[in-house]
C-alpha positions as CSV (number, residue, x, y, z in Angstrom):
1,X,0.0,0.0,0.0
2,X,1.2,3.6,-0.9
3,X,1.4,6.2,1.4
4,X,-1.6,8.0,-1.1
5,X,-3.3,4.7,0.0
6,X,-4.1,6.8,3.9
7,X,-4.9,9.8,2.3
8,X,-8.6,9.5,3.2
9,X,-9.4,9.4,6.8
10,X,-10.9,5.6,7.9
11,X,-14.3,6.4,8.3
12,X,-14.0,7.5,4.6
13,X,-15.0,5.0,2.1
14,X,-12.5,4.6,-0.4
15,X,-13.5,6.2,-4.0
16,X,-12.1,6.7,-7.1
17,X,-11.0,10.1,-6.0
18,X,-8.7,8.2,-3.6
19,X,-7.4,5.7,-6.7
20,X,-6.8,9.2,-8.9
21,X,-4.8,10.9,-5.7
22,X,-2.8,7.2,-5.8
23,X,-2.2,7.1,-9.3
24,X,-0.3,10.9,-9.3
25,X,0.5,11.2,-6.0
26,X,4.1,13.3,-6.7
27,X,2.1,15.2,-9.4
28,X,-0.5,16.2,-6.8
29,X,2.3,17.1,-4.2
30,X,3.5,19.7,-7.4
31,X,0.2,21.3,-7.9
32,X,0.0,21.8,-4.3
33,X,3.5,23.3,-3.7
34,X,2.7,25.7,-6.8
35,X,-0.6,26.6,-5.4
36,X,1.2,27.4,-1.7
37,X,4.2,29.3,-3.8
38,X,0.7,32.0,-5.0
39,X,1.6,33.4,-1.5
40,X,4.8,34.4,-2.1
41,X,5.4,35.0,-6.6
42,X,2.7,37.9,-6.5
43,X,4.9,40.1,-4.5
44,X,8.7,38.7,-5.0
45,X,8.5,39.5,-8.6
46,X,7.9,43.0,-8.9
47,X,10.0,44.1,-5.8
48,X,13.1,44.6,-7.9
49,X,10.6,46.7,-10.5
50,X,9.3,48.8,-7.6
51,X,11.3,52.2,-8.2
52,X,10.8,52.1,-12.2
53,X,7.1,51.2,-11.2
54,X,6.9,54.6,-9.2
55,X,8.3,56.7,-12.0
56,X,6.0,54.8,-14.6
57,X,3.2,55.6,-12.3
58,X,4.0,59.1,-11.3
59,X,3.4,57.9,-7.3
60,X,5.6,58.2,-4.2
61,X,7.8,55.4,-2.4
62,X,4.8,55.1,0.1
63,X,2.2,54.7,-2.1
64,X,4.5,51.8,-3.8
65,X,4.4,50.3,-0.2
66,X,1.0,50.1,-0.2
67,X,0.8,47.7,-2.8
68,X,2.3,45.3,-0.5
69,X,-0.1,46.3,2.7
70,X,-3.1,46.2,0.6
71,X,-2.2,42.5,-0.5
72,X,-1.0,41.0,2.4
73,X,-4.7,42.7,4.1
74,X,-6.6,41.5,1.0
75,X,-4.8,38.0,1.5
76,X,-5.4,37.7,5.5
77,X,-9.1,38.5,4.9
78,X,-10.0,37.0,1.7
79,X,-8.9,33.2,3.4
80,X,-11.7,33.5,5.3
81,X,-14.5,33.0,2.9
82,X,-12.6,30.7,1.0
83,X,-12.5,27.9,3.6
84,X,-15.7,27.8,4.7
85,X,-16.7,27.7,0.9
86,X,-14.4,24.8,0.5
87,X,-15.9,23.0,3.3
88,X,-18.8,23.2,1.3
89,X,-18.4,22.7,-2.4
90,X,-14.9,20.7,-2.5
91,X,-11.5,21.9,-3.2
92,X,-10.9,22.6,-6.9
93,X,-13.9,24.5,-7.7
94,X,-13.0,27.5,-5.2
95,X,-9.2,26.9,-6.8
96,X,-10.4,27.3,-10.0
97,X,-12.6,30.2,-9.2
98,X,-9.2,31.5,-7.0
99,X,-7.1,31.5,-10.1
100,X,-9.7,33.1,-12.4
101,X,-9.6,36.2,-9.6
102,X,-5.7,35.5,-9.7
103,X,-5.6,36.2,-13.2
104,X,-7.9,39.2,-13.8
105,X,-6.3,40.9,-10.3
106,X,-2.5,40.5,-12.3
107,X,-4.0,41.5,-15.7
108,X,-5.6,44.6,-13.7
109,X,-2.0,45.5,-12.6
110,X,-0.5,45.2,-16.0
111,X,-3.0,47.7,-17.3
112,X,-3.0,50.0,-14.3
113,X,-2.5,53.5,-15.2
114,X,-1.9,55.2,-11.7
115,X,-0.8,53.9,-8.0
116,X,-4.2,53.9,-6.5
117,X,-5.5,51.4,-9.6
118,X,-2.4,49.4,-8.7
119,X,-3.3,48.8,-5.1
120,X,-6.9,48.2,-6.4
121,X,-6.0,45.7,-8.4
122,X,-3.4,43.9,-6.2
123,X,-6.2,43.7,-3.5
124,X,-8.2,41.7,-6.1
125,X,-5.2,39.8,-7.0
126,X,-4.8,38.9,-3.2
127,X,-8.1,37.8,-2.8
128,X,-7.4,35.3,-5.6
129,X,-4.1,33.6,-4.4
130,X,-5.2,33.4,-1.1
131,X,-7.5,30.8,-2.0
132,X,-4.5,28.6,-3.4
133,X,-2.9,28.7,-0.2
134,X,-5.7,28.0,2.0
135,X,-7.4,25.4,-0.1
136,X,-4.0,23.2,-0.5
137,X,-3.0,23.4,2.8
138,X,-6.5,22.1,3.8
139,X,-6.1,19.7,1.2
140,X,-2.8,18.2,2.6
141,X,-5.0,17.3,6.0
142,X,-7.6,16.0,3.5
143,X,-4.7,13.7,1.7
144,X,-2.6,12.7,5.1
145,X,-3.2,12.3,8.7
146,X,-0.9,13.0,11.9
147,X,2.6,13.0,11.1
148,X,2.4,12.1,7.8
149,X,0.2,15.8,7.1
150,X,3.1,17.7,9.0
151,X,5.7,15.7,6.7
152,X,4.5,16.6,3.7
153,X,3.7,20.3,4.7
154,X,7.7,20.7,5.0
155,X,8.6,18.6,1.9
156,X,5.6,21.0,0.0
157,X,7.2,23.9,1.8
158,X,10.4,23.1,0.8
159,X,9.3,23.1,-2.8
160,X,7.3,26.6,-2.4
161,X,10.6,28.5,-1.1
162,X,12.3,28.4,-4.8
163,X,9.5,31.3,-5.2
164,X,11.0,33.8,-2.6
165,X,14.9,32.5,-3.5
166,X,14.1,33.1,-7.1
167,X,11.4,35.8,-7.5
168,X,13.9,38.8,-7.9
169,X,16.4,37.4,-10.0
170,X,13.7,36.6,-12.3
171,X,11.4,39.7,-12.1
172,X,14.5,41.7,-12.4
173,X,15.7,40.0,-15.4
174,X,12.0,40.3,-17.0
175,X,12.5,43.9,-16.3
176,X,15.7,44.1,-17.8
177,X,14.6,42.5,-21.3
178,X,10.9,43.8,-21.2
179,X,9.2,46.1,-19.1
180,X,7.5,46.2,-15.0
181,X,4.0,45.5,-17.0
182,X,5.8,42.0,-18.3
183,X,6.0,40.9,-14.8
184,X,2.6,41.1,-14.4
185,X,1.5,39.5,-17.7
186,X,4.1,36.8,-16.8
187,X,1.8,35.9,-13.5
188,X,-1.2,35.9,-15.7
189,X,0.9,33.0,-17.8
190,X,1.3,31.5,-14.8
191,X,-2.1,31.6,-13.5
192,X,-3.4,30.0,-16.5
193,X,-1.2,27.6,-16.5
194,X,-1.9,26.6,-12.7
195,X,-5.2,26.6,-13.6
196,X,-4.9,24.1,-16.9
197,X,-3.1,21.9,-14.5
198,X,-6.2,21.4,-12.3
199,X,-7.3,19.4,-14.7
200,X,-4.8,16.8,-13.2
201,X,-5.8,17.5,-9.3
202,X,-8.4,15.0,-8.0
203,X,-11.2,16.4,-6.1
204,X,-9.6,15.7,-1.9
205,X,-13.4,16.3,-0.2
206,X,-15.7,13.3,-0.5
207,X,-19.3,14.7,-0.7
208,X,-20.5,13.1,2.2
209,X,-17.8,15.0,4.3
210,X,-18.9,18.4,3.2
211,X,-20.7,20.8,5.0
212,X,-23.3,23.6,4.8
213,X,-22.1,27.6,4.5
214,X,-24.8,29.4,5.8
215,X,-23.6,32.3,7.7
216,X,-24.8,30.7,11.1
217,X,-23.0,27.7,10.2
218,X,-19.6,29.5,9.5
219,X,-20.0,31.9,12.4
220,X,-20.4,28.5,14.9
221,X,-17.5,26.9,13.0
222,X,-15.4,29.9,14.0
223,X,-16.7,29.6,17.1
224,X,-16.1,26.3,17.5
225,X,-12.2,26.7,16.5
226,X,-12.1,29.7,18.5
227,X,-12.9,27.6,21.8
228,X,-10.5,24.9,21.2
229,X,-7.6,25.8,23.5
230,X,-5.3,23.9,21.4
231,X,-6.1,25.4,18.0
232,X,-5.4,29.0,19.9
233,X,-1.9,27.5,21.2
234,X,-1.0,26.5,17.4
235,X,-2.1,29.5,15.9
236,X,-0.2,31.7,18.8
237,X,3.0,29.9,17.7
238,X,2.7,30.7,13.9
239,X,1.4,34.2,14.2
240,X,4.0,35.3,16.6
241,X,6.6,33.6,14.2
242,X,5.0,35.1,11.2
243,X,5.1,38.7,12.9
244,X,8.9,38.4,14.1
245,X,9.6,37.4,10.5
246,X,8.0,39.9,8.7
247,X,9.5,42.2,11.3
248,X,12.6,40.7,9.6
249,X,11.8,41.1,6.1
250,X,10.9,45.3,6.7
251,X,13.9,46.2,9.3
252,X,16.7,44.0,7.6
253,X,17.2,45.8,4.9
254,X,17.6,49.1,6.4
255,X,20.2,47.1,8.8
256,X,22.0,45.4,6.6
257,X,22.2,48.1,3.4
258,X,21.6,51.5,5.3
259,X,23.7,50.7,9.2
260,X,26.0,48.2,8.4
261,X,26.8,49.3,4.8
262,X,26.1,46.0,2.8
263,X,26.2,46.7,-1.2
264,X,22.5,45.6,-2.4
265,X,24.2,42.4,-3.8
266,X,25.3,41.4,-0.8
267,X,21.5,41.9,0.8
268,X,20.1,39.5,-1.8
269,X,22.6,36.8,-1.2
270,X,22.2,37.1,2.7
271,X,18.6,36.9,2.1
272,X,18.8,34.2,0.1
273,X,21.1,32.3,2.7
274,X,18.2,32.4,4.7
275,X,15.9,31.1,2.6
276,X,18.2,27.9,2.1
277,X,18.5,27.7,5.5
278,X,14.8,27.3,5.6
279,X,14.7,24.7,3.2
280,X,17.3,22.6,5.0
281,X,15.2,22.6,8.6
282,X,12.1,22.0,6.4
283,X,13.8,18.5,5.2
284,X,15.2,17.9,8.8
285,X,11.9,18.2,10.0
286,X,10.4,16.0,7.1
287,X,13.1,13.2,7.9
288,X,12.8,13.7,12.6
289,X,8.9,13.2,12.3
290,X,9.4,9.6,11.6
291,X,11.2,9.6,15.0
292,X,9.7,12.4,17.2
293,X,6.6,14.1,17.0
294,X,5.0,17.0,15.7
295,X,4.6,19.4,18.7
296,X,7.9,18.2,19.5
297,X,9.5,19.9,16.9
298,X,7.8,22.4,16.5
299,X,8.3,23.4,20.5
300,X,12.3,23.0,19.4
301,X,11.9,25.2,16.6
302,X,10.1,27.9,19.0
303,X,13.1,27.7,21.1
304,X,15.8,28.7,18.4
305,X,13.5,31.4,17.2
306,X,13.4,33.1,20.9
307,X,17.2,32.4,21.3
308,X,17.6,34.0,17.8
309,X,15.5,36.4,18.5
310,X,17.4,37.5,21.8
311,X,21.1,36.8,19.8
312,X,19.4,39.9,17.3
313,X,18.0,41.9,19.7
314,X,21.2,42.3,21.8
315,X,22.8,42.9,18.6
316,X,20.8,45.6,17.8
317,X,20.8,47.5,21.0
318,X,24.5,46.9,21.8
319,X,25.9,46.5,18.7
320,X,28.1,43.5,20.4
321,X,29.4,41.1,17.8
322,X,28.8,43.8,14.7
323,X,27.7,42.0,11.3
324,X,28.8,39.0,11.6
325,X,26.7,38.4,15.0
326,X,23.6,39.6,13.2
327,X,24.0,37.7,10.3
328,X,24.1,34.5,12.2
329,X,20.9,35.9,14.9
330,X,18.8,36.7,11.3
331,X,20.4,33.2,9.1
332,X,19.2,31.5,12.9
333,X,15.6,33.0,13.3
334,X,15.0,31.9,9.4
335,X,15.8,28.9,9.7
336,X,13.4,27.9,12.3
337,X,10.6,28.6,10.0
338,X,10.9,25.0,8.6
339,X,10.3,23.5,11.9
340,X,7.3,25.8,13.7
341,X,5.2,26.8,10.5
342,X,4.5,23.3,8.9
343,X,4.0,21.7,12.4
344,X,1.8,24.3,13.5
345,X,0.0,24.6,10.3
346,X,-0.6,20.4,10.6
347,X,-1.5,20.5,14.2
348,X,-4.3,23.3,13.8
349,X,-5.7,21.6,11.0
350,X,-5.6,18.2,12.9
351,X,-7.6,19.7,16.4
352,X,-10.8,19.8,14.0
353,X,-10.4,17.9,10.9
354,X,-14.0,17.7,9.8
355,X,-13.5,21.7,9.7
356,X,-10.3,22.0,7.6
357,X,-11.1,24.1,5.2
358,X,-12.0,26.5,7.7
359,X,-9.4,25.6,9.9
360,X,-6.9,26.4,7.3
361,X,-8.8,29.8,6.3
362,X,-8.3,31.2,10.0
363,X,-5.0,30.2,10.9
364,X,-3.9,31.4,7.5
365,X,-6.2,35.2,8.4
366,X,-4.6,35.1,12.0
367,X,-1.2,34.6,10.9
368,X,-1.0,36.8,8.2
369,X,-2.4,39.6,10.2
370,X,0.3,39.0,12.6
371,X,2.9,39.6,9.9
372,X,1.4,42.6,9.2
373,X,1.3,43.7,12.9
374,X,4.6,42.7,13.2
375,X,5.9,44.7,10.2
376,X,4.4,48.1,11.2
377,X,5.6,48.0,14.5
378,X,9.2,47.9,13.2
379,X,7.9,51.4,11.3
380,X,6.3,52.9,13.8
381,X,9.2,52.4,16.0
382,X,12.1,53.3,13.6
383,X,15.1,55.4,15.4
384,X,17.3,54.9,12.9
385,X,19.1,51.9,14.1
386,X,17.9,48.4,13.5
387,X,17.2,48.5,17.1
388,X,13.3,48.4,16.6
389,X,13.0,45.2,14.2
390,X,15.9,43.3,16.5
391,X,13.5,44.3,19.5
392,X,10.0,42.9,17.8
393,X,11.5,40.1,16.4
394,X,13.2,39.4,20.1
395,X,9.2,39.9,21.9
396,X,8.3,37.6,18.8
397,X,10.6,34.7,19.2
398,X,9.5,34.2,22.6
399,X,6.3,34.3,21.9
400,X,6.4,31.5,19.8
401,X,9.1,29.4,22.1
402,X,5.8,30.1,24.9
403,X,3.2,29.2,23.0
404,X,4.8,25.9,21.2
405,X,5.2,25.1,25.2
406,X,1.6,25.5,26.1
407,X,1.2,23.0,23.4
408,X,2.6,20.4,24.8
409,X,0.8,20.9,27.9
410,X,-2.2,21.1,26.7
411,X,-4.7,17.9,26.2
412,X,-3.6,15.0,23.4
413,X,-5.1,16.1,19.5
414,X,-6.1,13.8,17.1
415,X,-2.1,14.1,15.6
416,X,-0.5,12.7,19.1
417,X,-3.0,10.2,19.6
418,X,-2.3,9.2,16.0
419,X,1.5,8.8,16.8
């Protein structure tokens, strides 16, 4: 028996839907990690065409920012009608209907003729990828169980983070032989051709397991996610890692380019270092979970974010150790992301799994709103030293080493009692 053979819970019958998912089970895992990598290739592509995009537009450096705001808001909020509407008519229908948005939002862009039409647009465009993220997260918990779900979480994650590590290189080159509106015609090619590929991804939501989505239903779904202590815990240990790494992702720049002096270059490849590191810790994590268990790791990886996060804030205040000290505090704290956000993801899904979709729609809301949080307080805090973002990302990384510990000692889920 394959390990597609598990994908449907036991109370499940099997059904030809299971036989398709076993007959491509590494082309599904592909789709998936595409449809996860939506979060990431509608923003890293056009960074490097950001300044020409100002000029083009005849808008300011803040209004550019916005862009990225207005996504990230249109992204956190837009997950949360797509799960519940998952729950309801199946997975590839709201994908489908996802990538449609997907593709007119990035064709809006293209066309845009002034910054507030671009941040119009990228809203739309938000509201489309978000339900690609959402939907193949929730259908990883529909496909695998327990460890299994948190194992291929990292391995899909893993696959996903080529986006962020190649995103600039490749919007900047687009730039370079074309134009900024290129870059967003290029993610129209690639929404269409996500969306051809559907054709190839079985349905993961067996009719009988689907629910209604009247308003009621979805605000006592909420509800019922909202009370479970455990869910909370999980989320609390995502969000606060998503808010000390997007705390990351606005100060580090300024630190590393502005204080310490680094060429832009040099930013890219440290930035990129990071992003390997993550890939390495997601296929640790992958390969430990067929010894130790989920909250397990995902407790050790909250503890190298909060000693990171410490190592960078001290850093930052003191200056003690220089460059060198905050390179290694920043390469740390990146790192961990491979072994909190895949656990955590897996273990909120698995506290209610007849509620996946929905699951997945509010960890996904909660923890993107904490990266947003998390960004604007390095802002509203700037001194001119990178000071502020080692300070947030320091409050954050304990966060997430506390609440990964009131995991553990909180009641057995569904995923321990699996293991």
């Amino acid at each position: 028996m394959s390990k597609l053979d598990l994908a449907v819970s036991p109370s499940v019958p099997q059904t030809d839907t299971s036989a398709d998912t076993n007959n491509h089970g590494l082309l599904v895992l592909l789709i998936l990690s595409a449809l996860l990598a939506f979060a990431s290739i509608s923003t890293d592509l056009y960074l490097p065409a950001m300044p020409v995009m100002a000029a083009s537009l005849h808008a300011d450096s803040g209004t550019m920012e916005l862009t990225i705001s207005g996504y990230l808001s249109g992204f956190s909020v837009g997950q949360l009608f797509w799960g519940p509407f998952s729950d309801r008519f199946g997975r590839r229908l709201p994908v489908a209907l996802g990538l449609l948005l997907f593709i007119i939002g990035s064709a809006g862009c293209a066309l845009a003729t002034d910054g507030t039409a671009l941040i119009a647009w990228r809203v739309v465009q938000a509201l489309g990828a978000c339900a690609n993220v959402v939907l193949a997260r929730a259908m990883v918990r529909d496909l695998y169980q327990g460890r299994q779900a948190a194992q291929k979480m990292s391995t899909l994650m893993t696959i996903m983070a080529i986006a962020p590590l190649a995103g600039p290189t490749v919007g900047g080159q687009i730039l370079h032989l074309l134009s900024w509106q290129a870059i967003f015609w290029t993610l129209v090619l690639v929404g269409l051709a996500t969306l051809a590929s559907l054709l190839l991804l079985p349905e993961t939501l067996p009719h009988g397991h689907r629910r209604p989505t009247s308003p009621r239903a979805i605000l006592m779904r909420y509800g019922a996610l909202f009370r479970n202590r455990k869910f909370l815990a999980y989320i609390a240990t995502g969000g606060f890692f998503y808010a000390g790494t997007f705390a990351y992702i606005a100060g580090s720049p300024f630190a590393y380019i502005d204080y310490h002096h680094v060429s832009p270059q040099w930013y890219g490849a440290l930035f990129g270092a990071g992003i390997v590191g993550l890939m390495v810790t997601n296929q640790a994590n992958a390969k430990l979970l067929n010894r130790y268990d989920s909250d397990t790791m995902m407790a050790i990886g909250g503890l190298i974010s909060g000693i990171a996060g410490m190592v960078i804030a001290i850093n930052t205040w003191a200056d003690w150790g220089g460059l060198p000290l905050l390179i290694c505090g920043c390469f740390l704290f990146v790192s961990a992301t491979g072994l909190v956000l895949a656990n955590s993801i897996a273990g909120a899904l698995n506290c209610l799994p007849e509620f996946a979709g929905s699951a997945s729609a509010l960890a996904g809301a909660l923890q993107y709103g904490s990266g947003i949080f998390g960004s604007a307080l390095v802002a509203i805090f700037a001194d001119g030293t990178p000071w502020p973002m080692g300070l947030v990302v320091a409050i954050c990384g304990i966060g997430c080493a506390l609440s990964a510990a009131c995991v553990l000692r909180t009641t057995p889920t569904f995923n321990q009692l699996q293991n």
